[in-house]
C-alpha positions in Angstrom: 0.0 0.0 0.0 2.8 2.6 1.1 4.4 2.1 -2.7 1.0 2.9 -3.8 0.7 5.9 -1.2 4.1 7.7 -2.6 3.0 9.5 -5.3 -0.1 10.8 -3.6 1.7 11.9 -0.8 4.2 14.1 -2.4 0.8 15.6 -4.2 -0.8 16.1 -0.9 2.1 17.4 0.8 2.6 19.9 -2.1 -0.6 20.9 -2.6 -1.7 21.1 0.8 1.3 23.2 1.5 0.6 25.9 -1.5 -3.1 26.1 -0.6 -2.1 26.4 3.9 0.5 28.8 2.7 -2.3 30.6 0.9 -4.6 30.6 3.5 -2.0 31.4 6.1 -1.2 35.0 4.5 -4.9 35.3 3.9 -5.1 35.1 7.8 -1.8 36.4 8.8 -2.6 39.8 6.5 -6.4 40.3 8.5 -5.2 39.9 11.4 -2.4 42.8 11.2 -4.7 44.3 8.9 -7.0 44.3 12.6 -10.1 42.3 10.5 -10.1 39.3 13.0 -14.2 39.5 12.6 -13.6 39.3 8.8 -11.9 35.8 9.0 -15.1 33.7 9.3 -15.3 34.9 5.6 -12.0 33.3 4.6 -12.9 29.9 6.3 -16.5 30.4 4.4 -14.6 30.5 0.8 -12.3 27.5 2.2 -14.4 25.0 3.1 -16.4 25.5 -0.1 -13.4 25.1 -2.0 -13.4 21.8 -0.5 -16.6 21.4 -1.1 -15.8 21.5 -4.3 -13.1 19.6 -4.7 -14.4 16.2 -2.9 -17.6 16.7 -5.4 -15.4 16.7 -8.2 -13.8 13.1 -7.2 -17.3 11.7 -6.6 -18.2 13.0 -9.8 -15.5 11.6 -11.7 -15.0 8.1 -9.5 -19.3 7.7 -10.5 -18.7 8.7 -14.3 -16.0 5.7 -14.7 -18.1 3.6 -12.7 -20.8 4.0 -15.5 -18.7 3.3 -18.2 -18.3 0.0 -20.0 -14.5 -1.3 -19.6 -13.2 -0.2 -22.6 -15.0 3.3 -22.3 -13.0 3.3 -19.0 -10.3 2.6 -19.7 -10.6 5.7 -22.6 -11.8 8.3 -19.9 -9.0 7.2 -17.8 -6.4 7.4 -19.9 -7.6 11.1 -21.0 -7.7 12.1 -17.4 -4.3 10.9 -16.9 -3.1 13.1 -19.6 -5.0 16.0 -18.3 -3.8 15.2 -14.8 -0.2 15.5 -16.2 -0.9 19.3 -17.7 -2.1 20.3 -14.2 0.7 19.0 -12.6 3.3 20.3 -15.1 2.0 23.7 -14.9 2.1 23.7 -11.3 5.4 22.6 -10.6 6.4 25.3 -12.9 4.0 28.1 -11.9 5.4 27.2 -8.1 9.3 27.3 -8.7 8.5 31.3 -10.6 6.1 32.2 -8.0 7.2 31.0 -4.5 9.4 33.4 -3.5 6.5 36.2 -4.3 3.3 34.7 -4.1 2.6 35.7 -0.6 3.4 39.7 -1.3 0.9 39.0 -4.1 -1.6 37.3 -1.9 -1.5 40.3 0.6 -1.9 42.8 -2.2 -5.3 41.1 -3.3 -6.8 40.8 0.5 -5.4 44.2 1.0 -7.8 45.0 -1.8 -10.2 43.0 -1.1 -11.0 44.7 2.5 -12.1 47.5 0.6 -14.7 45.5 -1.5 -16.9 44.0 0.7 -17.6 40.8 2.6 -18.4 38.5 -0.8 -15.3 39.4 -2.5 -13.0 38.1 0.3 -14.8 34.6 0.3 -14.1 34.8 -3.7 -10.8 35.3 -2.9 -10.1 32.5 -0.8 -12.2 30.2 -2.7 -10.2 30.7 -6.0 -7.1 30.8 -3.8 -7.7 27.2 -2.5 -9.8 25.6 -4.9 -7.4 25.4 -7.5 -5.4 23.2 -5.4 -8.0 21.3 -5.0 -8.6 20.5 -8.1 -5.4 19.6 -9.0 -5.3 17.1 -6.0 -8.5 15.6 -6.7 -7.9 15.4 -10.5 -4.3 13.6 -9.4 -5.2 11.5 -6.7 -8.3 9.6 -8.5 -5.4 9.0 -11.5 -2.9 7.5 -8.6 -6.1 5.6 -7.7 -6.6 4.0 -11.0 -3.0 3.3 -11.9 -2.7 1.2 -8.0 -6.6 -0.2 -9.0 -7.0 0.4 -5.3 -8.1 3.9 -3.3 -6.6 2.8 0.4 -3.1 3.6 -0.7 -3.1 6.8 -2.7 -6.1 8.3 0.1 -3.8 7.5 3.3 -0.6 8.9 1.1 -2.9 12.2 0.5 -4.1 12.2 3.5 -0.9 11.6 5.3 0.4 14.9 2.8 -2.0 16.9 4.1 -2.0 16.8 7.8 1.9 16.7 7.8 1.4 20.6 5.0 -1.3 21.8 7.1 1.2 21.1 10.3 3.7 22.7 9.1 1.7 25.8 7.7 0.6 26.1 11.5 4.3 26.2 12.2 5.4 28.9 9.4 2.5 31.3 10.6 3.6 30.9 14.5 6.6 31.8 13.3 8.1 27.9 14.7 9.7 26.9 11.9 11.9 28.2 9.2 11.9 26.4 5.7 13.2 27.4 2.5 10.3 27.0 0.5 11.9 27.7 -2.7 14.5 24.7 -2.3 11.5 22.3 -1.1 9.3 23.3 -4.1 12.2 22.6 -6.4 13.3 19.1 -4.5 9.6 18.0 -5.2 9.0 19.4 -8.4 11.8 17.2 -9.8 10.5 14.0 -8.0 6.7 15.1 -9.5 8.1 15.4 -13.0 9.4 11.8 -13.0 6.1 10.7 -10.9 3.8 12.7 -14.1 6.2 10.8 -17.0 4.6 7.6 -15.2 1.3 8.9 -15.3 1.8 9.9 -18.9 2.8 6.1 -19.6 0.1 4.5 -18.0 -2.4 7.1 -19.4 -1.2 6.0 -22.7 -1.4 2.1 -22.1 -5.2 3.4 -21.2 -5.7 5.0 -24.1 -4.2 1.6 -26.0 -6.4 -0.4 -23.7 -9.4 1.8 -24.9 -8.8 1.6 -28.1 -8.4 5.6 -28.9 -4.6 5.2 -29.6 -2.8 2.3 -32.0 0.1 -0.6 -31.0 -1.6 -1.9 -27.9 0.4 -5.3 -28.5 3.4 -3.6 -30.2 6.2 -3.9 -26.8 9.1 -2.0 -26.6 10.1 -4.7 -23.7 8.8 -7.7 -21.7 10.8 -8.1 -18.4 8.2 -10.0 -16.8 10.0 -13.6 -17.4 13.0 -12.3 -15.8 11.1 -10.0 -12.7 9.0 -11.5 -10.1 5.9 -9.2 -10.4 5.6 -9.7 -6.6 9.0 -8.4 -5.6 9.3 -5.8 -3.3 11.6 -3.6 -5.6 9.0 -4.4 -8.8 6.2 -3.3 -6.5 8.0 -0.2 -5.3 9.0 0.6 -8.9 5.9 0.2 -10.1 3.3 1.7 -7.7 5.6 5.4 -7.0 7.1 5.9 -10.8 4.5 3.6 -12.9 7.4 1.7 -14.5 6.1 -1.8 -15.2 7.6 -5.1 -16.4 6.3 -4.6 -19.9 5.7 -1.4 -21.7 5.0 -0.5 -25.4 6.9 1.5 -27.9 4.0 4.3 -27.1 4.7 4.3 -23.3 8.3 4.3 -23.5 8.4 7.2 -26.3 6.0 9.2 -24.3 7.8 8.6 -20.6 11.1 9.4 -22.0 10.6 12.1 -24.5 8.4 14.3 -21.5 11.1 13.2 -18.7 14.0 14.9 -21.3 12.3 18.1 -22.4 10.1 18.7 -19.1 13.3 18.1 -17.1 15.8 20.2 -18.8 13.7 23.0 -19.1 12.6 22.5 -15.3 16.5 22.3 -14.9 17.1 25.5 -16.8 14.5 27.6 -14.8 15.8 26.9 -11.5 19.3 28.1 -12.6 17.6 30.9 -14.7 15.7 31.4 -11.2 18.9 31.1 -8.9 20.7 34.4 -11.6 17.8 36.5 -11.7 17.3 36.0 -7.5 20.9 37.1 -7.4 21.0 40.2 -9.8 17.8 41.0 -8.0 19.2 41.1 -4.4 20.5 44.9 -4.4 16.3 46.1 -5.7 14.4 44.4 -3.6 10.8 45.0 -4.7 9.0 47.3 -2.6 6.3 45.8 -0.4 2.7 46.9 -0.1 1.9 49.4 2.6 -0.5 48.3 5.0 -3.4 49.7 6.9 -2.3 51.4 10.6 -2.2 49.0 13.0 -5.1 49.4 15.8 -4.4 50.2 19.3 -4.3 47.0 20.9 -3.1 45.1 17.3 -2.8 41.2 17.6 0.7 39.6 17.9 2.4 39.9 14.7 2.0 36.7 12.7 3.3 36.5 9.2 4.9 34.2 7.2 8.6 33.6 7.0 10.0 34.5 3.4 10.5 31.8 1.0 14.3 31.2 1.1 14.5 31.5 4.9 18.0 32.8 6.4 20.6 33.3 4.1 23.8 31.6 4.2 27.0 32.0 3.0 28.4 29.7 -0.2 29.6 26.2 1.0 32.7 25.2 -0.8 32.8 21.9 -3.2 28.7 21.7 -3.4 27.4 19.1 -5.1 26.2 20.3 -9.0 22.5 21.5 -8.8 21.8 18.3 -11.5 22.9 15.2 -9.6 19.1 15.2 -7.8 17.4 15.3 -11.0 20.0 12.8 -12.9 19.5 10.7 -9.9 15.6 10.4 -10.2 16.0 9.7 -14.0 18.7 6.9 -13.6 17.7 4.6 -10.8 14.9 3.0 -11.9 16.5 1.8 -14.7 19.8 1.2 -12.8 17.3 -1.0 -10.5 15.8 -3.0 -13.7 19.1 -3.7 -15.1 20.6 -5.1 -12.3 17.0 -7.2 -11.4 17.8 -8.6 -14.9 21.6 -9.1 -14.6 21.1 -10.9 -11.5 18.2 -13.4 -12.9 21.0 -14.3 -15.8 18.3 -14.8 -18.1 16.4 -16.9 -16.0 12.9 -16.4 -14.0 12.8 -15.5 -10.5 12.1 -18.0 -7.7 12.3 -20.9 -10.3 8.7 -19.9 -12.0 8.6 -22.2 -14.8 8.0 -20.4 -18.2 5.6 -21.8 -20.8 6.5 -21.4 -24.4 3.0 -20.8 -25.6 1.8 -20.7 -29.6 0.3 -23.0 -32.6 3.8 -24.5 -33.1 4.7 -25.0 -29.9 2.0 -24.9 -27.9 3.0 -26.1 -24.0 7.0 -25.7 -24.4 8.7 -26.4 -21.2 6.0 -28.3 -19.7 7.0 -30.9 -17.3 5.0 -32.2 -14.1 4.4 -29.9 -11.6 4.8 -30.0 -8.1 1.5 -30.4 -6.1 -0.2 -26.7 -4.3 -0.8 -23.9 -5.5 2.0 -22.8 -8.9 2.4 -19.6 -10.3 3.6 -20.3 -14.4 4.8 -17.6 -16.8 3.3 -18.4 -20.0 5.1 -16.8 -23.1 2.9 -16.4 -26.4 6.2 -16.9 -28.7 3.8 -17.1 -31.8 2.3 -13.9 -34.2 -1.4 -14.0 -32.9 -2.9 -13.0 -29.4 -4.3 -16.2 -27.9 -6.3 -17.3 -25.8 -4.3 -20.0 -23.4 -5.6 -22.6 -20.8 -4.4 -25.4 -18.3 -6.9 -28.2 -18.8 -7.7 -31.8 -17.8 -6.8 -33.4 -21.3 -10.0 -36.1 -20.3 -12.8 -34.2 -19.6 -11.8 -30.7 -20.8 -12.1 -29.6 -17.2 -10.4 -25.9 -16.8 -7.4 -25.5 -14.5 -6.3 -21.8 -15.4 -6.8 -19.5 -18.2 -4.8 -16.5 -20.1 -7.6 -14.4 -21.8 -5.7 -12.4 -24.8 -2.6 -12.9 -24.2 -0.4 -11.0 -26.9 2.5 -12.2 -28.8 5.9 -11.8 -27.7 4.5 -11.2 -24.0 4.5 -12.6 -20.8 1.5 -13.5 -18.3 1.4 -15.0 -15.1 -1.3 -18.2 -14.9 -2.0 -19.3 -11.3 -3.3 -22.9 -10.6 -3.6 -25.3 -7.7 -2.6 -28.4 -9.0 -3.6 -31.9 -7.9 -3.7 -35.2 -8.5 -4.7 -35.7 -12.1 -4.1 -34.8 -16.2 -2.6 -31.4 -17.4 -2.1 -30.6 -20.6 -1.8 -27.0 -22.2 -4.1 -25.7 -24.6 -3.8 -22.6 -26.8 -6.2 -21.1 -29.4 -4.8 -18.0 -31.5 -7.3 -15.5 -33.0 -8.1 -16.7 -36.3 -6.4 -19.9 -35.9 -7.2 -23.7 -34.7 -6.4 -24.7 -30.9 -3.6 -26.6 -30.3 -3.3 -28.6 -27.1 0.0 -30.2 -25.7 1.2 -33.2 -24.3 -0.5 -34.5 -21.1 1.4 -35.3 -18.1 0.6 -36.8 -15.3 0.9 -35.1 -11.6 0.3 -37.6 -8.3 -0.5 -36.4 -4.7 -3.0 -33.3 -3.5 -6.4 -33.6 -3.5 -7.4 -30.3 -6.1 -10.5 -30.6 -8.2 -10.3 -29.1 -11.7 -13.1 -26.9 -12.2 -15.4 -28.7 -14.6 -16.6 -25.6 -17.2 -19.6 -25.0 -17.5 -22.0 -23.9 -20.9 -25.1 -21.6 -21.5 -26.6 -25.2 -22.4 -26.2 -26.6 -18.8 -27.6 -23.2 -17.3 -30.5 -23.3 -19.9 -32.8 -25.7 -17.5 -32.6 -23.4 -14.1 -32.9 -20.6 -16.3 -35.9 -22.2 -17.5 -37.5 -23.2 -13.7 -36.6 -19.2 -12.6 -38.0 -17.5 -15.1 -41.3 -19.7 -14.4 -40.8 -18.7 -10.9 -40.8 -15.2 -11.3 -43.1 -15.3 -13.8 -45.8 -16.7 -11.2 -44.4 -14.3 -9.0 -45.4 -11.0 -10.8 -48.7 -12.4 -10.6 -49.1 -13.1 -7.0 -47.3 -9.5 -6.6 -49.9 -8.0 -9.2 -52.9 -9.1 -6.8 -51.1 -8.0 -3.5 -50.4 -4.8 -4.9 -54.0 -4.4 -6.2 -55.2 -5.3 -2.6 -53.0 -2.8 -1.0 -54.5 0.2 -3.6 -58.1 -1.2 -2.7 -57.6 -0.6 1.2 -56.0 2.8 -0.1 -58.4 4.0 -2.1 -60.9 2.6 0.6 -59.6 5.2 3.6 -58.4 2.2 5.5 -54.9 2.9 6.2 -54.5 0.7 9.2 -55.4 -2.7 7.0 -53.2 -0.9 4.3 -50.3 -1.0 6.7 -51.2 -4.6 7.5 -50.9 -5.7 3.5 -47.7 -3.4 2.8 -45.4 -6.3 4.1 -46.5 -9.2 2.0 -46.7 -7.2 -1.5 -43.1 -5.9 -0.4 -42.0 -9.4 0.7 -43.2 -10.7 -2.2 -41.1 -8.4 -4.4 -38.2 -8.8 -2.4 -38.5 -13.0 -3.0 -37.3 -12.1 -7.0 -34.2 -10.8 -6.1 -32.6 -12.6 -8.5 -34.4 -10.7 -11.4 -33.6 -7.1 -10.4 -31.0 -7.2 -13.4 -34.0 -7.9 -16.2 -35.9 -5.5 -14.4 -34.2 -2.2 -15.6 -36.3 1.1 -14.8 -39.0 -0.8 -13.5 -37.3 -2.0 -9.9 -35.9 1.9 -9.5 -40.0 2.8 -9.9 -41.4 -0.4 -8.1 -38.9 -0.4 -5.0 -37.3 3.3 -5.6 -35.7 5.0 -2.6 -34.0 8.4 -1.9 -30.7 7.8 -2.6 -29.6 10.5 -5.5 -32.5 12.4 -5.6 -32.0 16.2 -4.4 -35.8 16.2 -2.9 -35.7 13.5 -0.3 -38.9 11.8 0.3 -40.2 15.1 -1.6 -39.1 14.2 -4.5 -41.6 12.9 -7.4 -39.5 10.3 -9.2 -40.0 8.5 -5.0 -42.3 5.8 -6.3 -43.3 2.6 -5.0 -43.1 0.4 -2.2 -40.4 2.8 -0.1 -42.7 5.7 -1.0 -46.1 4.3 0.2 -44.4 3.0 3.5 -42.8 6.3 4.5 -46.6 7.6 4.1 -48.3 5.2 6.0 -45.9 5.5 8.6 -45.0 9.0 8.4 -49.5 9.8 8.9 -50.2 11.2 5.1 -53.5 10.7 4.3 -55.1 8.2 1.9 -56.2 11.0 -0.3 -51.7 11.9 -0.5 -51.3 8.1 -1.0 -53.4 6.8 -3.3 -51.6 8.2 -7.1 -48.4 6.5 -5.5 -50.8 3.1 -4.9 -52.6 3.4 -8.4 -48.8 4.1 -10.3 -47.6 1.2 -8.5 -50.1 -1.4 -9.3 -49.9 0.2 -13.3 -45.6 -0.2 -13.0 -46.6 -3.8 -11.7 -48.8 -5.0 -14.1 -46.9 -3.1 -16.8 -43.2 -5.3 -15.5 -45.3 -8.8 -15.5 -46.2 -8.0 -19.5 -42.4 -7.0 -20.0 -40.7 -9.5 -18.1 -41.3 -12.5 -20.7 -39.6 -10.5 -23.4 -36.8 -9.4 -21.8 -33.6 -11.0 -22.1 -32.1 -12.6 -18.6 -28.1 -13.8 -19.2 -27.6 -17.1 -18.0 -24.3 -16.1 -16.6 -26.3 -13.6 -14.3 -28.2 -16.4 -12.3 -24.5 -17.7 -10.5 -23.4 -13.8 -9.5 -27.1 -13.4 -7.9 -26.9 -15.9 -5.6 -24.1 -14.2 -3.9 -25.6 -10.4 -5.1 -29.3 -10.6 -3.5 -27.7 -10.9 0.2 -24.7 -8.9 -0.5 -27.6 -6.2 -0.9 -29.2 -7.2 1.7 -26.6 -6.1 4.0 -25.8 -3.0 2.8 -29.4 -1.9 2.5 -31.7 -3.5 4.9 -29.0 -4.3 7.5 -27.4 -1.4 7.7 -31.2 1.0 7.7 -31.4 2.4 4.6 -33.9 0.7 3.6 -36.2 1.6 6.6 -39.2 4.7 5.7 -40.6 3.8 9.1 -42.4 0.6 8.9 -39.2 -1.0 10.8 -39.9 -4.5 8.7 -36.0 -4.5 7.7 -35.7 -8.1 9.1 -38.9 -9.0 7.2 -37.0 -8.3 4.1 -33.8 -10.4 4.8 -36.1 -13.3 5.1 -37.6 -12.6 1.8 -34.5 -12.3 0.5 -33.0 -15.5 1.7 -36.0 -17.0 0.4 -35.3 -15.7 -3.3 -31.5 -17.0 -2.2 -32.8 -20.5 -1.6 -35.0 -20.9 -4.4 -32.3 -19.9 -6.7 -29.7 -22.1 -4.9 -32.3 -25.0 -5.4 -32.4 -24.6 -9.1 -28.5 -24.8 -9.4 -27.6 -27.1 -6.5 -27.2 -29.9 -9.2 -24.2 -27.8 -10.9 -22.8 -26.6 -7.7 -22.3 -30.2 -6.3 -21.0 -31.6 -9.4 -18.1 -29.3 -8.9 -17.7 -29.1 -5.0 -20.7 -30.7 -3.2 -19.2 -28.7 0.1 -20.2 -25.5 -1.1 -24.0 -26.0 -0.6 -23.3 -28.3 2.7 -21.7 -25.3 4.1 -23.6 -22.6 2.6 -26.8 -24.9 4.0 -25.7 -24.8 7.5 -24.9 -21.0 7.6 -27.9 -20.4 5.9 -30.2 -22.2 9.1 -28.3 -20.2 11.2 -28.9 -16.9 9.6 -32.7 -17.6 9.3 -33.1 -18.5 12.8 -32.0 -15.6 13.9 -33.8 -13.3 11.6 -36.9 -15.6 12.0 -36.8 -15.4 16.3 -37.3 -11.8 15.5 -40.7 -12.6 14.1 -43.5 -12.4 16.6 -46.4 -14.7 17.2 -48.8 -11.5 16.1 -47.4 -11.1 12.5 -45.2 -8.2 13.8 -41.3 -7.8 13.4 -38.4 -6.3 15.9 -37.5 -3.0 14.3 -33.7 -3.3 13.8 -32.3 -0.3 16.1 -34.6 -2.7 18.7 -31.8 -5.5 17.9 -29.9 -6.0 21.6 -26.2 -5.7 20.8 -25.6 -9.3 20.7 -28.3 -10.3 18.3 -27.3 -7.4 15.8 -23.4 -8.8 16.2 -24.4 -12.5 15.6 -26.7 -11.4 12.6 -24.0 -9.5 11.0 -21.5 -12.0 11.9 -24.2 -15.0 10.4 -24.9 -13.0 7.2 -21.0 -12.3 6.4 -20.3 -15.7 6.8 -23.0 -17.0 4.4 -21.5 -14.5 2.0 -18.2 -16.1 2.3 -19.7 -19.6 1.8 -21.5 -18.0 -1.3 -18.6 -16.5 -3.0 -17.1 -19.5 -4.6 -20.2 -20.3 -6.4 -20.3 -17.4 -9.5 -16.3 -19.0 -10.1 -17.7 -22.8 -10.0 -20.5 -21.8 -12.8 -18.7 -19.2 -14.8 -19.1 -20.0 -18.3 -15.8 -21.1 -19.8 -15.0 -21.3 -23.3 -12.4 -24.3 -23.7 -12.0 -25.2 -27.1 
């Protein structure tokens, strides 16, 4: 995670610096200016400039959510690029401006005093939001390029506390730093950090298909580096330098690292002359306002360069740092590769992978769990997979795998057949010699086709078929009692017509619009519960328990019966993916926890637990339909996922009193809400394996 955390870090610690020191003169320059009363507008324009800024990352993170995966991979890749710019033109815009940004800041407030309350919060807010841009615009790029957000948010957030520290310390007048050196030091380091983000952005781009030679590499060290070494990791998550890299990546990392860095390079010095012609005219500063009476303790912050000291014989040259940062990660790779003499790390067999010569360097593995390097040595991308030679059962498997590269295929190997078997695009499969492997106890998965999912695709559709009907009369009954002024029996046929729904979990996916308008709630709309697009169930609950009258209620009971009825004559036509039925049996309690168990699902009838049972009913009826699959493969899936299963819905059941009613959850004494949570997570973990068992695998 901390390799991850690096390059976010350094952002953080920049950024938040800038933005403090900002903020800091902004402060500093009211408070000899005698405007303490005026600062509440400076914190105002601050906090909406964060404001701002965390919107833009949600906004961003939910946009590449929404996106197919190669459309990601597209937006990322442009953001990357963009992310670059930003951080380019800062780094420069910093090593001009630091040593007179603050005399500038102080001219604007100075002016700004003069204008009025709203142009002070202006002021701050452009002051600081910029940064937070930048840093928000950077860190969801780190993000993308670790494919995690725990690193690169505790680097940021690490950056900040440590800037906003020591921005406390500058305007207490604690600490004395030569800003202009530390911009410059980090600068360097965030040039070489942005030529990484310019290759992966790039490789994105590739991936998305927006730019050519996605398979065209400009080297493939990933035979001869263990991608789970400490110095690959380190390499790879603070500088984005990776095993294998195109011609694209390369061209574009080195040609920005030379010209960024020699001109970066050239300014200092051309900084350093100009400081020193400069020093007999200093520039004049601003005069301020007459201090008040009783003025506040001077608080200011320190110049940029700090105390001046004389010249220190034999320096080192002003280019070593920067050469430094340039050289080592390839000095690092070079001697990884000179050390593995050609050969791959920690004995990892490689597999010589193609139509000629398909399974290369195949001999008997070793029982447990084996990590092999397959090498596609032919001209087409493939398609490569570890099989049982017999019954065509699936191992492992490469998905396009391109020539002349290297991927890593990890399988637990057992007693049994292996045998390689690779199909280039275009071409015929190939499959290699079998050998034979004795001791373990490993299973193969046995694949699995649309054909053998066609039958409980069948029975479900059936099911839920016969359930939009029972849920078309319940609803009809709740609009009746309505419609009728009886809200109390309304309240008492709510819960089934909900339950009811909630028992086709399985079939949110082929419901589209219609489950948002059936089962809607608040979350995303602007209006609350006052919002009109809150329809349905969640809508007519919060009503009936929140004392609207039948006359407020009933359009919300008529639409709902209409999107009902309307959903029962659209469900046969719509097309349900056989591959969705596995993912749901883990999916419908997954939900489950993160809605009903966690509230969020609650308008006030405070039938949460009446809702898990549904829902492990629609688990159970789905799990019934593919248990013949599931034991085929591992028979001690459903045992265990059986016996976690009873114990769940006991619990939720002895919750369920002998007049119909249910224990609100917030009721829940601390040990029953620990055990459910506890029950339901472990279900889930006896769940997980079965969307792997039934994938549908194309062994050819």
């Amino acid at each position: 995670m901390w390799d991850d955390a690096f390059p976010s870090f350094l952002i953080g610690l920049r950024e938040g610096l800038e933005a403090g020191l900002i903020v800091s003169v902004l402060v500093a320059t009211l408070v000899r200016s005698g405007e303490r009363a005026r600062l509440r507008h400076v914190w105002t324009g601050v906090a909406a400039a964060i404001g701002l800024s965390m919107s833009f990352g949600a906004i961003l993170t939910f946009t590449a959510a929404n996106l197919s995966g190669t459309a990601q991979e597209a937006f990322g890749g442009t953001l990357s690029l963009i992310a670059v710019v930003f951080v380019t033109a800062m780094v420069f815009w910093m090593r001009r401006s630091a040593r007179t940004f603050a005399g500038e800041i102080k001219e604007k407030v100075t002016a700004a005093l003069g204008m009025g309350a709203g142009v002070l919060v202006v002021t701050s807010f452009l002051a600081v939001g910029r940064e937070g841009l930048e840093t928000a615009l950077f860190l969801w790029t780190t993000a993308q390029a670790a494919g995690s957000s725990s690193g690169p948010l505790t680097g940021a957030a690490a950056g900040l506390l440590i800037a906003a520290g020591l921005c406390w310390g500058l305007y207490r007048r604690a600490l004395h730093i030569n800003l202009t050196r530390f911009f410059t030091i980090t600068g360097a380091v965030l040039i070489v950090i942005a030529a990484g983000v310019l290759g992966y952005g790039m490789r994105d781009l590739q991936e998305g298909g927006v730019l050519p030679g996605g398979t065209a590499y400009a080297f493939d060290l990933s035979a001869h580096l263990d991608p789970g070494s400490w110095y690959v990791t380190v390499v790879q998550g603070t500088l984005n330098l990776t095993p294998q890299m195109t011609w694209l990546q390369v061209a574009a990392y080195g040609a920005y690292l030379a010209v960024v860095m020699t001109l970066f390079v050239r300014g200092v010095r051309g900084v350093r002359g100009v400081r020193g012609t400069a020093s007999a005219k200093p520039k004049p500063q601003p005069q301020m306002e007459p201090t008040p009476a009783n003025p506040a303790p001077p608080e200011a912050i320190p110049t940029a360069d700090g105390p001046t000291h004389s010249p220190t014989p034999h320096r080192i040259p002003r280019w070593t740092l920067p050469a430094a940062l340039v050289c080592v990660p390839a000095l690092v790779a070079g001697v990884a590769v000179a050390v593995s003499d050609g050969k791959p790390v920690s004995g990892t067999p490689v597999i010589e992978v193609s139509a000629a010569d398909c399974g290369k360097g195949f001999t008997a593995p070793k029982p447990g769990r084996q990590t092999f390097q397959v090498r596609n040595s032919g001209s087409r991308t493939s398609e490569i997979y570890l099989i049982d030679p017999v019954s065509n059962a699936v191992y492992g498997e490469v998905e396009g795998i391109a020539p002349g590269t290297t991927r890593a295929l990890i399988a637990t190997v057992g007693t049994g057949s292996y045998a390689w078997r690779c199909v280039p695009s275009g071409g015929k499969a190939v499959t290699s010699a079998a050998v034979t492997v004795s001791g373990g106890s490993t299973k193969a998965v046995l694949p699995v086709s649309e054909k053998d999912l066609a039958a409980p695709l069948a029975a479900y559709r059936k099911y839920v078929d016969q359930g939009l009907a029972d849920l078309l009369a319940k609803t009809r009954t709740l609009q009746r009692d309505i419609d009728a002024k009886k809200l109390g029996k309304a309240r008492g046929d709510w819960l089934p017509a909900h339950e009811q729904y909630a028992s086709l979990g399985a079939a949110y996916g082929t419901f589209g619009d219609w489950d948002a308008k059936i089962n809607g709630r608040t979350a995303g709309l602007a209006g609350g519960v006052d919002e009109p697009a809150f329809t349905g169930f969640h809508r007519i609950e919060y009503g009936l328990w929140h004392g609207e009258s039948a006359a407020a209620l009933a359009p919300y009971a008529k639409r709902l019966s209409s999107d009902v009825a309307a959903l029962r004559e659209d469900f046969p036509k719509e097309d349900f993916d056989p591959g969705d039925l596995p993912l749901r049996t883990h999916e419908i309690l997954e939900n489950t926890l993160h809605r009903e168990l966690s509230g969020s699902a609650d308008y006030g009838s405070g039938t949460e637990l009446a809702t898990t049972e549904a829902n492990l009913d629609g688990t159970r009826e789905l799990l019934s339909l593919l248990r013949p699959l599931i034991d085929k493969r591992d028979a001690e899936v459903t045992s265990d996922v059986d016996t976690w299963m009873g114990r769940t819905e006991r619990l939720v059941l002895a919750q369920h009193g002998k007049d119909g009613t249910w224990t609100p959850l917030g009721r829940l004494s601390t040990v029953d809400r620990q055990r459910l949570d506890g029950y339901l997570g472990q279900l889930l973990e006896e769940l997980a394996p079965i969307p792997d068992l039934l994938e549908i695998r194309k062994a050819a």
